[in-house]
C-alpha positions, -999 to 999 in steps of 0.1 A, spaced: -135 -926 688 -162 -912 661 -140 -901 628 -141 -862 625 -168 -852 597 -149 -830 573 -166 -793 570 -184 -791 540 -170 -760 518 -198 -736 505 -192 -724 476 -211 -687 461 -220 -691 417 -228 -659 406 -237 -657 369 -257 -644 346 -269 -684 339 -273 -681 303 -259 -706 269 -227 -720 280 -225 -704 316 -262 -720 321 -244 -759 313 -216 -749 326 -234 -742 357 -258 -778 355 -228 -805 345 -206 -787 374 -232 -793 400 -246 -827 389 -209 -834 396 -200 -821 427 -199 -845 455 -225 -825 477 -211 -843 512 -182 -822 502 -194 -790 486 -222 -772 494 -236 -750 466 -259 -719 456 -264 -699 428 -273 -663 423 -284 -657 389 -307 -634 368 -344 -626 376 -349 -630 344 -327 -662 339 -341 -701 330 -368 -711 353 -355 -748 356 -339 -757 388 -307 -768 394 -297 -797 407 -270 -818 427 -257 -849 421 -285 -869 439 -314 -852 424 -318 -826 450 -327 -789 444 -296 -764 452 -306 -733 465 -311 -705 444 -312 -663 446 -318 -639 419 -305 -605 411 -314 -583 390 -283 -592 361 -286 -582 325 -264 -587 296 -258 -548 287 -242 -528 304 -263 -503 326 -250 -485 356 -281 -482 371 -294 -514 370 -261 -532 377 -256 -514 409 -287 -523 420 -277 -559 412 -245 -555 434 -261 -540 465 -286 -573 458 -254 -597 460 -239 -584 483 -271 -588 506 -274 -625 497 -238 -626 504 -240 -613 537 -269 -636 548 -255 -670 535 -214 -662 540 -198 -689 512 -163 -698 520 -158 -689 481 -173 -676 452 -171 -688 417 -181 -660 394 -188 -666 357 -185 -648 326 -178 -607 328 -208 -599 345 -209 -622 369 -174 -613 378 -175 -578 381 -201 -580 408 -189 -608 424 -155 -593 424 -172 -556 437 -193 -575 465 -160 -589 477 -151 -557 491 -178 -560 511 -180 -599 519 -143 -607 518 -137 -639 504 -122 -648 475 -132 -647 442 -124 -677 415 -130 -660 384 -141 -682 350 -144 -657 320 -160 -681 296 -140 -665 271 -129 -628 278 -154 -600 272 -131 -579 250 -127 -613 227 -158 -602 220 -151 -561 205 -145 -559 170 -132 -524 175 -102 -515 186 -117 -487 214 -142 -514 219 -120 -540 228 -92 -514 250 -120 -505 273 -131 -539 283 -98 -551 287 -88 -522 308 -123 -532 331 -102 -568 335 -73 -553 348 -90 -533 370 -110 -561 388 -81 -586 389 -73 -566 422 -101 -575 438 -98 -607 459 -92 -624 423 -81 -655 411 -85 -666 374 -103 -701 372 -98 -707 334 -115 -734 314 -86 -736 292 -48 -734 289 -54 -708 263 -75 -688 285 -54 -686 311 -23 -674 289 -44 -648 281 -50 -639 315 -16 -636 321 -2 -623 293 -25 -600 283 -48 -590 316 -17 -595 337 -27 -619 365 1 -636 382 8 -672 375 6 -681 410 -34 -666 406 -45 -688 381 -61 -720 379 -75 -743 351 -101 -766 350 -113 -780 316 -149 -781 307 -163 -814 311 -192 -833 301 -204 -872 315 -199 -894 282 -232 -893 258 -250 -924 259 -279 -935 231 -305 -927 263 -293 -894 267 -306 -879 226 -334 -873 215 -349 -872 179 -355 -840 167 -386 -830 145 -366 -817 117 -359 -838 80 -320 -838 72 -304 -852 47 -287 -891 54 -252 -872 51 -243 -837 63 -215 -818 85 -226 -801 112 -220 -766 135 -235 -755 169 -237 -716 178 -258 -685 169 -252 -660 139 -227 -635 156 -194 -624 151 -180 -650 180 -194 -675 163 -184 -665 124 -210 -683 105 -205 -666 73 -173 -682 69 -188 -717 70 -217 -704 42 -183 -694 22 -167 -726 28 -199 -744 16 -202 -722 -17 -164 -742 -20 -173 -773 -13 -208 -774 -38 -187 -775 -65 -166 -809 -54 -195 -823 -33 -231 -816 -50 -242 -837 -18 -229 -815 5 -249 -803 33 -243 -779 65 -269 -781 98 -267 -753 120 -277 -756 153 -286 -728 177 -297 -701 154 -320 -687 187 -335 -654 195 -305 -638 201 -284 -644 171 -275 -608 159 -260 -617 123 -290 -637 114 -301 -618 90 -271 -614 69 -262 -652 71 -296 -658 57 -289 -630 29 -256 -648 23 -270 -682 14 -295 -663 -11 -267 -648 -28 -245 -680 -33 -276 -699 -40 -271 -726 -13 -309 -730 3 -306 -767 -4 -273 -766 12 -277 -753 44 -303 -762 70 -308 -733 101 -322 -752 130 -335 -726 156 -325 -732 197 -335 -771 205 -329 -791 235 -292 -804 239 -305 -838 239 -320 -832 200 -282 -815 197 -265 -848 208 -286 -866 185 -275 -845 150 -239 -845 162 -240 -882 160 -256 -887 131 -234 -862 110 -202 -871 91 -179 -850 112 -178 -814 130 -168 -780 124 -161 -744 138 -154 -712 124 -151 -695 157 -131 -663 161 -130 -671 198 -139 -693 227 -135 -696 263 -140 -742 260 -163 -747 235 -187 -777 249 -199 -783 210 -167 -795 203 -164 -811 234 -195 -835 229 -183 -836 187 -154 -856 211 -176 -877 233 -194 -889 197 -167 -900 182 -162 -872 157 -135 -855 138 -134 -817 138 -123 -792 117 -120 -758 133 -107 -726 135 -72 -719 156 -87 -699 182 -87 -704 223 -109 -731 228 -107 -748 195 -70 -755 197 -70 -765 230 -98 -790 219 -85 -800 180 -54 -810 177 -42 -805 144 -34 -842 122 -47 -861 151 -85 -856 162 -92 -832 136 -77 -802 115 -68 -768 127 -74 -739 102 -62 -700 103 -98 -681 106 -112 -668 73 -90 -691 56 -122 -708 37 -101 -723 9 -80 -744 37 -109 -752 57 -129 -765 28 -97 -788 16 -99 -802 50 -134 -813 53 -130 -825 15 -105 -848 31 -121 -857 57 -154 -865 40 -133 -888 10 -110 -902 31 -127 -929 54 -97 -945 66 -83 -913 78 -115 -900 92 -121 -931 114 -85 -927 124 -92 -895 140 -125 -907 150 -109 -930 171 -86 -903 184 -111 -876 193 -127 -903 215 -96 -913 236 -88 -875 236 -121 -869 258 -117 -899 279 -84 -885 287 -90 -845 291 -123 -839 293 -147 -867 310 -156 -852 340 -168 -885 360 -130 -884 365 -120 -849 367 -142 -831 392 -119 -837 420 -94 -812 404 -128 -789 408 -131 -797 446 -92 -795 451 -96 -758 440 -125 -747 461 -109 -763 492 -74 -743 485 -93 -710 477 -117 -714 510 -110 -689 536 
């Protein structure tokens, strides 16, 4: 008697496949055992022309919509009645939707095409509001759309006690899984054609108010004082970094040019590379859904000093693997790195630590079954 073939699962991203959501997206597939789980992705017209690909190489089939960041009622309707065609014609057993936008149409088109919908925010949109108004009208969108054939998919404990506590999703709704990278070999960085100094720390992310960069320039202006040698790389500083302008104004004004290099959007392979090289890693985040920074600072072997924000604290853990500062606290965060950076002993200690703390939470060569578990549970 031939064995039965198990039925594949198809599984529906739908995300606007930009930054994180884009490796997100890439790790998640490469990983996926495609006998298993069949994928597709609907993503942005205007959205990265490189294809993605399954674990043996092979192209996985794409659609675009017409997604956009802003909001626009127009335009984003037109992207649901676009999803919920491709929807029709391909019928996934589930859809994973990422980040807000992706999850509001994904979660709309389910009243159409009625399957359900695993939900990863990538860090909640009203995270994001520094007004109060701001942020009550984005959370009050998330409670809306939980409704609809939605079940959270965190990518961190902290993100989903916020979903329960604060968008009010029952337990019994929610799932986690981690972000995960595959470990960081020597082949996988690249040089990059920048000149940096033969010690520095080192940041990843934009100029924005997620990101916080002004407090590390503070924490720098600390540090000059104790280290002269001191020196701050900051990766990521891309087209779309909307506090640029008054980082840059901020380094005038402490005088800290030679201090602080801005390195603009480079391939993660060049990132790999600076993280290794650099005495340790830091974050002055005011939020995160995972942060994969700080996940590959772990894969290299490096301490952190970060923030206590979701993502960072679920990442850092505080004496162990790194330090964990209150935000805007820039005295504490520069007494931390000035520990770090004259204490070798300790600072190989937790060197040692961050690396068995990836190993154990966050490699995904052995976590992407917890991945596949979901989708099959979650498959109509």
């Amino acid at each position: 008697m031939k064995p039965l073939l198990m039925k594949k699962i198809k599984v529906a991203h739908i995300a606007h496949s930009l930054g994180g959501v884009d490796v997100y997206l890439r790790i998640t597939l490469k990983a996926l055992n495609p006998e298993h789980i069949e994928c597709m992705v609907i993503h942005g017209k205007d959205d990265t022309e490189k294809p993605f690909l399954d674990k043996h190489g092979n192209k996985v089939p794409e659609f675009r919509a017409s997604y956009q960041r802003a909001i626009s009622p127009l335009r984003d309707l037109k992207a649901l009645r676009e999803t919920i065609k491709i929807l029709r014609q391909e019928r996934p057993d589930v859809i994973h939707a990422h980040s807000a936008k992706g999850g509001i149409i994904a979660r709309a088109a389910s009243l159409w095409c009625p399957v359900t919908v695993l939900y990863t925010p990538h860090a909640f949109s009203f995270l994001s509001a520094p007004s109060s108004l701001k942020r009550a009208f984005y959370l009050n969108i998330e409670r809306l759309f939980k409704r609809f054939h939605s079940v959270i998919l965190a990518c961190s404990n902290s993100e989903r006690s916020r979903a329960i506590k604060e968008v009010g999703y029952k337990e019994s709704r929610t799932r986690v899984f981690n972000n995960c990278i595959q470990p960081i070999s020597e082949a996988a960085m690249q040089t990059p054609e920048v000149h940096l100094p033969a010690q520095y720390i080192c940041t990843v992310g934009r100029p924005s108010y997620q990101k916080n960069i002004e407090m590390l320039v503070d924490v720098i202006k600390v540090l000059s004082d104790k280290i002269p040698t001191i020196h701050l790389v900051v990766m990521g500083v891309g087209e779309y970094s909307p506090n640029k302008e008054s980082v840059e104004k901020l380094i005038q004004q402490h005088k800290l040019t030679k201090y602080i290099t801005l390195i603009p959007w480079i391939a993660r392979e060049q990132i790999f590379s600076i993280i290794n090289k650099s005495s340790l890693y830091v974050s002055a985040s005011r939020y995160e859904g995972l942060p994969y920074s700080v996940i590959e600072s772990l894969a290299l072997a490096k301490a952190s000093v970060v923030t206590d924000c979701d993502g960072n604290r679920d990442l850092i853990k505080d004496g162990y693997n790194g330090y964990v500062v209150p935000e805007n606290s820039v005295e504490t965060m520069a007494n931390r790195i000035f520990t770090l950076l004259t204490d070798e002993l300790e600072r190989n200690k937790m060197e040692k630590n961050a690396l068995e703390h990836y190993h154990a939470h966050f490699n995904i060569e052995s976590s992407i079954d917890t991945l596949e578990g979901i989708y099959k549970e979650f498959s109509k």
